[in-house]
C-alpha positions in Angstrom: 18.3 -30.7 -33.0 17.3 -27.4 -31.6 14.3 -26.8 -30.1 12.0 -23.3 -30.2 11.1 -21.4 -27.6 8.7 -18.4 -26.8 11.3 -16.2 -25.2 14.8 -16.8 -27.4 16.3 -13.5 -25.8 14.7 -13.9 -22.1 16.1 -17.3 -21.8 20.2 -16.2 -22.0 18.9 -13.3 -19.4 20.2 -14.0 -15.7 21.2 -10.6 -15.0 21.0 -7.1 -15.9 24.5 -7.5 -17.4 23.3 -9.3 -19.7 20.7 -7.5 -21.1 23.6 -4.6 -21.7 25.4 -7.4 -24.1 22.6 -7.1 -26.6 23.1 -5.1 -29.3 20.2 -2.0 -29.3 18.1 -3.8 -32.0 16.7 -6.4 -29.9 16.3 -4.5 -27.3 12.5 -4.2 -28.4 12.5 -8.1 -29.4 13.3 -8.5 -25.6 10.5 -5.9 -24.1 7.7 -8.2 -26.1 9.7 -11.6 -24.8 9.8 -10.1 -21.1 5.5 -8.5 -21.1 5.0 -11.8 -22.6 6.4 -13.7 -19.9 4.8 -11.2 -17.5 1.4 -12.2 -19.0 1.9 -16.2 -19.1 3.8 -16.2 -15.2 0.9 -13.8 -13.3 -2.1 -15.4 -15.3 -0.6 -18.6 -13.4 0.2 -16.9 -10.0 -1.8 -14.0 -9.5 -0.6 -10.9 -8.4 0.1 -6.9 -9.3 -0.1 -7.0 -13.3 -1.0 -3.6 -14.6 1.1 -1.7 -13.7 4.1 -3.9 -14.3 2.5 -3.9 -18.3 3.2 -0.3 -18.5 7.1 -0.3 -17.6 8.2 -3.2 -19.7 9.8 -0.7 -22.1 11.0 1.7 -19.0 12.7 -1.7 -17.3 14.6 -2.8 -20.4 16.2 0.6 -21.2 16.8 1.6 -17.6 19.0 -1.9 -16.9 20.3 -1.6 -20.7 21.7 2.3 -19.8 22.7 1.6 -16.1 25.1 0.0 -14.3 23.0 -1.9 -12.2 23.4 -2.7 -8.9 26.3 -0.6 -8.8 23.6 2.3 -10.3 20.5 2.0 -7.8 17.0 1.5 -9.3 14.7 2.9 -6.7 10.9 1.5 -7.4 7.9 3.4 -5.4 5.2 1.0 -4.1 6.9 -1.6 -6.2 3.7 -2.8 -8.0 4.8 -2.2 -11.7 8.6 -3.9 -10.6 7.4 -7.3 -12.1 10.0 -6.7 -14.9 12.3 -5.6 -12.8 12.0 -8.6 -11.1 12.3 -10.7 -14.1 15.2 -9.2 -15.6 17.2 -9.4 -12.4 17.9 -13.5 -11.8 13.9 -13.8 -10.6 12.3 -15.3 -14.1 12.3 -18.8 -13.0 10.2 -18.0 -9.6 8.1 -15.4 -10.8 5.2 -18.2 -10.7 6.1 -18.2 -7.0 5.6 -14.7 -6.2 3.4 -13.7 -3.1 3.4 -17.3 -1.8 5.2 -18.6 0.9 8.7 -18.9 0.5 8.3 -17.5 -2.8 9.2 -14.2 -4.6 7.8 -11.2 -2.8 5.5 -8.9 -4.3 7.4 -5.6 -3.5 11.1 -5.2 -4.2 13.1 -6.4 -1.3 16.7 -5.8 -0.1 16.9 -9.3 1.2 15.8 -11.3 -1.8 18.2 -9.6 -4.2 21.2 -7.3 -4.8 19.3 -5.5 -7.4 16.5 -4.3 -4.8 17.7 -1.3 -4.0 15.1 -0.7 -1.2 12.4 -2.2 0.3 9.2 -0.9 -0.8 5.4 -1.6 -0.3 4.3 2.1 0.9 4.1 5.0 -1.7 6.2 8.1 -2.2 9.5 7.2 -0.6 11.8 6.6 -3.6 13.1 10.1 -4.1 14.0 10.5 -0.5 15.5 7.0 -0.3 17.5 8.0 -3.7 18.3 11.0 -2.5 20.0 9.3 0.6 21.7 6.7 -1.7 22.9 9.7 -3.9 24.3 11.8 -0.8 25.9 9.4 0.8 27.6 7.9 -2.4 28.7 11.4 -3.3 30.5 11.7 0.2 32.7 8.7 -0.6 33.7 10.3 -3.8 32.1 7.4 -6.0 30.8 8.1 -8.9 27.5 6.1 -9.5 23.8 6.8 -10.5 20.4 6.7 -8.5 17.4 6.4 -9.9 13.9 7.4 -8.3 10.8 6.0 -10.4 7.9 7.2 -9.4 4.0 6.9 -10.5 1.8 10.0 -10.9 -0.2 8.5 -8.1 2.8 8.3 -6.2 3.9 12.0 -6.4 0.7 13.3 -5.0 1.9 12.1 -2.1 3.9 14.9 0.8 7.3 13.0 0.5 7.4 13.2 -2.7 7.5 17.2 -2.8 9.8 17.3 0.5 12.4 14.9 -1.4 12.1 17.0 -4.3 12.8 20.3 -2.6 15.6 19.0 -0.4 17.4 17.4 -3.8 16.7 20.8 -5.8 18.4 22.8 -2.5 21.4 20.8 -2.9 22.1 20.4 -6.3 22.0 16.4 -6.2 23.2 13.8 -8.4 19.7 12.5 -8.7 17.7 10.9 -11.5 13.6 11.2 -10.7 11.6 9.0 -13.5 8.4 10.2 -13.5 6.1 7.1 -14.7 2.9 9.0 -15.6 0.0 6.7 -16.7 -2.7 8.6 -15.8 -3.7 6.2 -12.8 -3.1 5.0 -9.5 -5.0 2.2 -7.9 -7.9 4.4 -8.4 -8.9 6.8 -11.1 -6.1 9.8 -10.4 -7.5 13.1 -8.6 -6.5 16.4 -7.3 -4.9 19.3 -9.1 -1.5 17.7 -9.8 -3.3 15.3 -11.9 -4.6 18.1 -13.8 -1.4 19.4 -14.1 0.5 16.7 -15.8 -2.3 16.3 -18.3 -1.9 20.3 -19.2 2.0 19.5 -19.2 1.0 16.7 -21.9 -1.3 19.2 -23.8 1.2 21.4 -24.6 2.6 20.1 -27.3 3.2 23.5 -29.2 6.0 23.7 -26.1 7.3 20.2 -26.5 7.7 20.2 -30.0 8.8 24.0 -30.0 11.7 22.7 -27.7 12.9 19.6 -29.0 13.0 20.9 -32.8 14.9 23.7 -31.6 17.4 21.6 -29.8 17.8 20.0 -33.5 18.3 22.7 -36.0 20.2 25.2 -33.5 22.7 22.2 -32.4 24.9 22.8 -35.0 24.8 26.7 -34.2 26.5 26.9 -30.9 26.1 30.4 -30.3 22.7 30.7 -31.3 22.0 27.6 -29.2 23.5 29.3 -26.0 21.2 32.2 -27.0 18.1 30.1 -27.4 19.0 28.6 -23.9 19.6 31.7 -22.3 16.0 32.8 -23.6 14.1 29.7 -23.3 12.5 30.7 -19.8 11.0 33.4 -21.6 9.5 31.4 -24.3 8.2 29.3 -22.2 6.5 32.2 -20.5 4.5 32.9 -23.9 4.0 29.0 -24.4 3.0 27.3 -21.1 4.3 27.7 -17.7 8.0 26.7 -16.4 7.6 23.5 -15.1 6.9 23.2 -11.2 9.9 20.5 -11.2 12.1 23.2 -12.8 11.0 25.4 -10.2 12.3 23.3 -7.4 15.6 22.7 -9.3 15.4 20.1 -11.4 16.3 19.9 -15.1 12.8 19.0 -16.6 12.9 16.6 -20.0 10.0 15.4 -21.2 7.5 14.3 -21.4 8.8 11.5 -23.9 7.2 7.6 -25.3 7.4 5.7 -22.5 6.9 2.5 -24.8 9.9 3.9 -27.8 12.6 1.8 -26.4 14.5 3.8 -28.5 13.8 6.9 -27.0 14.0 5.9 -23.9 17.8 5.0 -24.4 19.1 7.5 -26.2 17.3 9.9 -23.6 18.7 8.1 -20.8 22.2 7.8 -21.9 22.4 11.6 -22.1 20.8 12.0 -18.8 23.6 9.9 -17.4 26.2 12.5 -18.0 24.5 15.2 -16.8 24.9 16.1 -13.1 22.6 17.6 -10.9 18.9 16.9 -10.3 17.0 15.7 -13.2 13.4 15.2 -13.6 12.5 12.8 -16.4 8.4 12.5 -17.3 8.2 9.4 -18.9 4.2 8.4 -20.4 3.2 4.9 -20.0 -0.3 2.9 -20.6 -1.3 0.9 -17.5 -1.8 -2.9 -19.0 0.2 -2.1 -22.4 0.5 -4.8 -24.6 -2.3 -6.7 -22.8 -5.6 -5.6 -24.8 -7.8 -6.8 -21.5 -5.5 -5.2 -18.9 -5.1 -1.8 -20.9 -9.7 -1.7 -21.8 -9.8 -2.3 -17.8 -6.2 -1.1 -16.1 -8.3 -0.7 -12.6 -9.7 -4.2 -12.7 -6.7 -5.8 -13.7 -4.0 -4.0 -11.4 -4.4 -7.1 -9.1 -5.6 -10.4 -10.4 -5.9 -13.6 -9.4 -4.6 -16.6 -11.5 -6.2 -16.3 -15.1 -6.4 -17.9 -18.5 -4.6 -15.4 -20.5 -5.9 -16.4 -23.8 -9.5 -15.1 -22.5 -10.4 -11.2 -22.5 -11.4 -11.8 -18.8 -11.2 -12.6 -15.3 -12.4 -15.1 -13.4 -15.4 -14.1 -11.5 -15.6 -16.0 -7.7 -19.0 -17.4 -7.1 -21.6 -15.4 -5.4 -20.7 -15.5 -1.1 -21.2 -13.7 1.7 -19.8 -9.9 1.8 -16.6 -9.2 2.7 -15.5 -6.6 6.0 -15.0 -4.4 3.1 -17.9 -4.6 1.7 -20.1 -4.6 4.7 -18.2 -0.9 6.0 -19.3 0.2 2.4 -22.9 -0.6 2.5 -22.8 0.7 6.4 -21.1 3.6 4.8 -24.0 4.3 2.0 -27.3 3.3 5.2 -25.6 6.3 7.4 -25.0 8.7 4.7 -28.8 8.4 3.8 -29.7 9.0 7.5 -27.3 11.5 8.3 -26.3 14.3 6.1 -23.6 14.9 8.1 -21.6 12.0 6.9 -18.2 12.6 4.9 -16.6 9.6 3.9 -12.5 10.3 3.2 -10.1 7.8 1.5 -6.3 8.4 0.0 -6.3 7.0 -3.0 -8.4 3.4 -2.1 -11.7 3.6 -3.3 -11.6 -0.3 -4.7 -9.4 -1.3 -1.7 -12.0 0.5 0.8 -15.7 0.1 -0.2 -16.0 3.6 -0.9 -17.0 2.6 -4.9 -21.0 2.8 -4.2 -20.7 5.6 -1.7 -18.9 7.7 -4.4 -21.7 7.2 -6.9 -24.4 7.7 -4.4 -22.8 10.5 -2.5 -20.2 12.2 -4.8 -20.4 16.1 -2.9 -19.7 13.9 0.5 -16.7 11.8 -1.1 -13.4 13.5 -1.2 -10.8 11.0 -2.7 -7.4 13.4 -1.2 -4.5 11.5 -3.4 -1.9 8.8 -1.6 -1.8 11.5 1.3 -2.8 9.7 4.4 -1.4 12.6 6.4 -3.6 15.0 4.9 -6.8 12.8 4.8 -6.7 12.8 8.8 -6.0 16.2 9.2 -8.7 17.1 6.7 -11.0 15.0 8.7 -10.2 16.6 11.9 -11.0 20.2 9.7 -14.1 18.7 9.1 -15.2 17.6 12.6 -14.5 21.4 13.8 -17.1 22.4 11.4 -19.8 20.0 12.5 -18.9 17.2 9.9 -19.4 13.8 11.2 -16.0 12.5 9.1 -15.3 8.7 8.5 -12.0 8.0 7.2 -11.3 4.7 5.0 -8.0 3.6 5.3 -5.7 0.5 5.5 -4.2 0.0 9.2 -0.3 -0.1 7.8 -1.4 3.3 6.3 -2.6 5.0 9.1 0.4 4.5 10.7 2.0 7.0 7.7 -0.5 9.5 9.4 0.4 8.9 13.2 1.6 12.1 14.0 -2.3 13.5 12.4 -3.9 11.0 14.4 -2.5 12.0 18.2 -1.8 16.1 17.3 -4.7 16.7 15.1 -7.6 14.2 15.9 -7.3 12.9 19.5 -5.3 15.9 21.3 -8.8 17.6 20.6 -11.2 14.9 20.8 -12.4 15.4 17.3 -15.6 13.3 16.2 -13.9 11.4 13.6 -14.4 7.4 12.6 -11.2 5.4 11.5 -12.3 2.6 9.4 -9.4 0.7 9.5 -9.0 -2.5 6.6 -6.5 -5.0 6.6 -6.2 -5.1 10.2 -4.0 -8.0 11.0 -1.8 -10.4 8.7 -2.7 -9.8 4.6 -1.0 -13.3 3.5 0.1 -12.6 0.3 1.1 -8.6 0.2 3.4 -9.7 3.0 4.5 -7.4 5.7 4.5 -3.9 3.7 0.8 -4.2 3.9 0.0 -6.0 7.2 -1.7 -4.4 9.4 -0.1 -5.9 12.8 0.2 -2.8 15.3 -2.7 -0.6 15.1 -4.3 -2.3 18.8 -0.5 -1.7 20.2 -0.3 2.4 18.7 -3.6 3.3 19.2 -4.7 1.8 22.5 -1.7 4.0 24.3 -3.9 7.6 22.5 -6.0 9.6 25.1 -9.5 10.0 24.4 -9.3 7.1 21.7 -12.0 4.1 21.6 -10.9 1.0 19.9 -13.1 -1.7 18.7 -12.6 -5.6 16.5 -15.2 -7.2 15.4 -15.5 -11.2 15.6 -18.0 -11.3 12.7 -19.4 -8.9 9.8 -22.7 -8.0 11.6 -20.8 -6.6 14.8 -18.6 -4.9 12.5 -21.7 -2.9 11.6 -22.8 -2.5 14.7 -19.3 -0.9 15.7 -19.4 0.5 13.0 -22.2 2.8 14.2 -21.3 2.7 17.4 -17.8 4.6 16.4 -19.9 7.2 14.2 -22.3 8.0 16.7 -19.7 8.3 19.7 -18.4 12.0 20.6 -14.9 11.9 19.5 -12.1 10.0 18.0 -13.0 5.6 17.3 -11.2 3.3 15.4 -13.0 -0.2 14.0 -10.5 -2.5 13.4 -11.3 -5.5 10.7 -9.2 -7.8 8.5 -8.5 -8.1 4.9 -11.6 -10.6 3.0 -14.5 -13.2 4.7 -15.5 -13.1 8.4 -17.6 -16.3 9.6 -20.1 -15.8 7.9 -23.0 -14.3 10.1 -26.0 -12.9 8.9 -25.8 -8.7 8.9 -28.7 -7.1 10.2 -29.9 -4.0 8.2 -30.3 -1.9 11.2 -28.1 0.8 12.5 -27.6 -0.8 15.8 -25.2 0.6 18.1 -23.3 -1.3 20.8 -22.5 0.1 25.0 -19.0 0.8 24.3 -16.6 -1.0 26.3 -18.9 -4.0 27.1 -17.3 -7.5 26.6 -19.7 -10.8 26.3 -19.6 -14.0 27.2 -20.0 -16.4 24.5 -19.1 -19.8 25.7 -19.3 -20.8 29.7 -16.9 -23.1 31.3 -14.5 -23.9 33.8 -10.9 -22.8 35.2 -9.5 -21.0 32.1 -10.7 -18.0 30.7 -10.3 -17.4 27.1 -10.3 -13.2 26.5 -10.2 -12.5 22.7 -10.5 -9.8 20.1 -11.5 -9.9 16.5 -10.5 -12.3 13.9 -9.4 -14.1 17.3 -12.8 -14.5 18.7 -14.0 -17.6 16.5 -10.8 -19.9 16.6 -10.7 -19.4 20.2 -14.1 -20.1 20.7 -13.3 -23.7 19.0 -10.4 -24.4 21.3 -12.5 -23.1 24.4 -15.2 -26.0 23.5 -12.8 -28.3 23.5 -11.1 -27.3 26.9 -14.4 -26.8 28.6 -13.4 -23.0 29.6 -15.5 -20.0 29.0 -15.1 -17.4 26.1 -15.3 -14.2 25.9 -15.3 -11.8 22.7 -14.2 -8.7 24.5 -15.2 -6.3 21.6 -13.3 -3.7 23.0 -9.8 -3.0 23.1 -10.0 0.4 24.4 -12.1 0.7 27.1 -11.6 -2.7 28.5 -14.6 -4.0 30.3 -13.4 -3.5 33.4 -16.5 -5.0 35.9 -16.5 -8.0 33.5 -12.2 -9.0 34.4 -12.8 -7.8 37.7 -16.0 -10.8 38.2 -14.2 -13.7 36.0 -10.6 -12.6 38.0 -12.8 -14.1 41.0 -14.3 -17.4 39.0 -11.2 -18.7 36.9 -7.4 -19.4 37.5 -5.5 -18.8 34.1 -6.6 -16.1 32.1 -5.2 -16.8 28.2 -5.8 -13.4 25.8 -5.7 -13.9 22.1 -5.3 -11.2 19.3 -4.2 -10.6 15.8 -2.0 -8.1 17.3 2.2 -7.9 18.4 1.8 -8.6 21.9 4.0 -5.8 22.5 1.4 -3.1 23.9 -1.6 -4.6 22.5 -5.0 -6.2 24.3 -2.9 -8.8 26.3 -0.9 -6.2 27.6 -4.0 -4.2 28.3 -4.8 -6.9 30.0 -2.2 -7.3 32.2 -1.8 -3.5 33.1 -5.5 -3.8 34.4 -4.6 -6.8 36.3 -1.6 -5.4 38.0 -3.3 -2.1 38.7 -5.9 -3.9 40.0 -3.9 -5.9 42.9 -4.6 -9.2 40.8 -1.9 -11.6 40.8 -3.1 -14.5 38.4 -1.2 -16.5 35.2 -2.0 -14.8 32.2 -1.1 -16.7 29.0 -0.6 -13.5 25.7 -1.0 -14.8 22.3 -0.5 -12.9 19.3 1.7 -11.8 16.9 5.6 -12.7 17.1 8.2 -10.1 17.6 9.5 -10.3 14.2 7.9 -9.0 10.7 5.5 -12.4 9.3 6.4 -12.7 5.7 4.4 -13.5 2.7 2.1 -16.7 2.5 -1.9 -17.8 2.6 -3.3 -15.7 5.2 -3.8 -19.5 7.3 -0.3 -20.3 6.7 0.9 -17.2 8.2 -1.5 -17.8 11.1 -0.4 -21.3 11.5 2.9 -19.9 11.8 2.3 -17.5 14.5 -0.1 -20.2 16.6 -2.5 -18.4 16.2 -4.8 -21.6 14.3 -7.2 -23.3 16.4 -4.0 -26.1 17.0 -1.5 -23.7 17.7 -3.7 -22.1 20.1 -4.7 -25.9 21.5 -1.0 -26.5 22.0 0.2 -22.8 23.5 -2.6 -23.5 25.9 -1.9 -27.0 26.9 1.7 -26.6 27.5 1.0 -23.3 29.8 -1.4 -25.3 32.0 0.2 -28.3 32.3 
């Protein structure tokens, strides 16, 4: 007796070797097996879903064509590699994804063979390619890499670098332009207006690929058509800027004809050189919900697929995020000077309301973190009171900005840094676990964490209204809780408080830190302090409780390495101060994926993993 199954094809796929066993015909069979399985795994887990819709299609025939792993699939960001990842030996733990021990969210060299590179950040795959290409080359092998890349993706500076590097040296590179028209966030800037005038031309496209047809059979008049076709396209539309950096441009094509897409990429796989393929997708294909909404459905949490919706969480209090966007909106509306910058995270930042409300003092730059702080530092020169939105792992892709641009001249801008800390689930692409460490060691730098959502306000303002370069650091979701006061109330920078008086040990903490600290400081009768500040420290306050306590213990959701404890212990040994100082933070190694409490728990950095740290130093 046999029994039926949803996914007859998927079921007999372990590996992409087996997906090149199947005759082309079900090749489409399988694409509807595999977004089916997308839908039914993510609506159980949660996760990037989207994006991962639109390449179903692009997945199949790319693994059908290639010789993968020998051939190297490269996937920017990695958010639409769900397929990928099911295709590749993953299937049965895609229900695992983003949890603890399970399947990470982002391709990943150590979880499988077929991961070519570890991804997370955006606009790397055509330089890692390239790398992989160049260095294959030199060993004489002869073997395919593959760049995909989203039109989000490609408006970032790498991108372009890659690209002109590749076209200098004649290659053997694949680029797969994934254009669906969005990012995270609606797409901006002038390159997304310039793949939708590449899509409008279909008097070009047509023009070209009829040609190819009836003049195949003609080889001389086809060599003469070639020879001439820079000059039709000069009467038609524009050589293509790919083509201009050397790349052989095809496109754009169906990035849902699974057909097309194989016969397109089995002649692209004997031709040498750098190629440029601009493949069109629909975010949330196949999905009616995902592809109505393809922003509200990029990330989801578990879901009942056979409903046309979401869940919505019931009502609580606001989020960091959502407390720096209403901050953001109060100051705009008392100070014209306001400018609020983000690359390419208007969702992820707060910045959806300010937008609305403020759209001539928005300037959404593209994923070009580099560019957004040097923009802002343009800004400050002219009077502008800049506040850049930005995740803390991102910043650090603008670093170089940050110290030349910004801080070397004591520019007035704000750094509003999100997802400070550990993320849980996005794992350690997106964690945001050195900013205290690489910013504190910047001249002319103040650096603030708030232990709860109203202080985060009040930094907030504080940063704005201070002459020069601030950062407010604050994590990912819910603080404690506290009640945010309306007003624009600013704090004396670099003034600690005491929030809990005791005996012997003093607890010194920053942030996210402050609260679970505060818990274990009740229980060992020692005093508390949320130090607010992690540059400038509070210098009179250590100074008086070096005097009062034995055992100082400093506690941040930070890598010790350089951070506030360390701060902590430079001021001490400048100072003469010989005392035991216990440093809890972050571990030296990269905190993978799990609940954000989990990956806390792990570190010791829970109220009983700070208990125990503490007990066993002062025993």
């Amino acid at each position: 007796m046999t029994h039926s199954t949803p996914y007859p094809l998927l079921d007999n796929i372990n590996d992409p070797a087996d997906v090149r066993q199947l005759p082309k015909e079900q090749l489409k069979a399988l694409s509807k097996e595999v977004r089916n399985f997308l839908t039914e795994s993510v609506s159980v887990s949660g996760g990037h879903f989207a994006a991962g819709l639109g390449t179903v299609e692009l997945t199949v025939a790319l693994h059908y064509v290639f010789d993968t792993p020998s051939d190297k699939l490269v996937w920017d960001v990695g958010h639409q590699a769900y397929p990928h990842k099911i295709l590749t030996g993953r299937k049965s733990r895609m229900t695992t994804i983003r949890s603890k021990d399970g399947v990470s969210a982002f391709p990943t060299r150590s979880e499988s063979v077929h991961d070519a590179f570890g991804v997370g950040h955006s606009s790397t795959s055509i330089s890692a390619a390239l790398g992989m290409a160049i260095a294959s080359g030199l060993k004489g092998e002869d073997r395919q890499m593959v760049a995909i890349i989203g039109d989000g993706s490609i408006t970032g500076g790498m991108a372009y670098e890659a690209m002109n590097h590749a076209g200098a040296i004649d290659a053997n590179l694949l680029v797969i332009l994934n254009d669906n028209d969005m990012s995270i966030s609606p797409p901006v800037g002038a390159m997304s207006n310039y793949l939708t005038k590449i899509l409008s031309s279909r008097l070009y496209s047509s023009m070209r690929e009829e040609s190819k047809k009836v003049l195949s059979k003609m080889p001389t008049m086809w060599e003469l058509a070639r020879r001439t076709e820079e000059h039709i396209k000069g009467m038609v539309v524009p050589g293509t800027l790919f083509e201009e950096l050397g790349f052989n441009y095809i496109g754009p094509i169906d990035g849902h004809d699974i057909d097309m897409l194989v016969s397109t990429l089995e002649n692209l796989k004997h031709i040498s050189g750098p190629r440029f393929l601009h493949v069109v997708t629909k975010k949330g294909k196949g999905y009616l919900p995902a592809e109505k909404d393809p922003l509200g459905y990029h990330g989801v949490p578990a879901f009942d697929h056979k409903l046309d919706y979401l869940p919505k969480a019931p009502p609580s209090q606001p989020t960091y995020t959502e407390v720096f966007g209403q901050w953001l909106c109060d100051m705009a509306a008392q100070d014209s000077r306001l400018l609020g910058i983000t690359p390419a995270m208007r969702e992820g930042s707060g910045l959806v309301k300010f937008s609305e409300q403020f759209p001539e003092r928005y300037f959404d730059v593209a994923i070009a973190e580099q560019h957004a702080v040097t923009l802002a530092a343009g800004h400050a020169c002219e009077g502008a009171k800049p506040v850049v939105a930005i995740y803390s792992t991102f910043l650090q892709r603008a670093y170089d900005q940050l110290i030349h641009d910004v801080a070397l001249q004591n520019l007035d801008v704000l750094f509003a840094l999100d997802r400070a800390g550990l993320v849980g689930p996005d794992g350690p692409t997106h964690a945001g676990s050195f900013d205290y460490s690489y910013l504190r060691c910047i001249p002319n730098m103040v650096l603030m964490a708030p232990a709860d959502e109203n202080e985060c306000r009040q930094m907030l303002t504080t940063g704005f209204l201070h002459n020069g370069p601030a950062a407010v650091r604050y994590p990912r979701g819910k603080g404690a809780g506290s009640v945010v006061d309306n007003a624009l109330t600013a704090l004396e920078i670099g003034k600690g408080s005491i929030i809990h008086s005791g005996s012997r040990i003093a607890f010194l903490a920053w942030g996210s830190m402050v609260i679970p600290a505060l818990t274990v400081g009740k229980q060992l009768a020692a005093t508390v302090v949320n130090m607010r500040f992690i540059k400038p420290l509070d210098e009179a306050l250590l100074l008086e409780l070096a005097k009062t306590y034995d055992v100082f213990v400093t506690v941040e959701e930070n890598v010790l390495a350089g951070g506030a404890g360390s701060a902590i212990n430079d001021f001490l040994q400048a100072n003469k101060i010989l005392m035991p100082v216990l440093n809890l933070g972050l571990p030296d190694y990269f905190v993978e994926q799990g609940t954000r409490e989990q990956c806390l728990a792990q570190c010791g950095l829970d109220t009983q993993g700070i208990l125990a740290s503490v007990e066993a130093f002062c025993a």
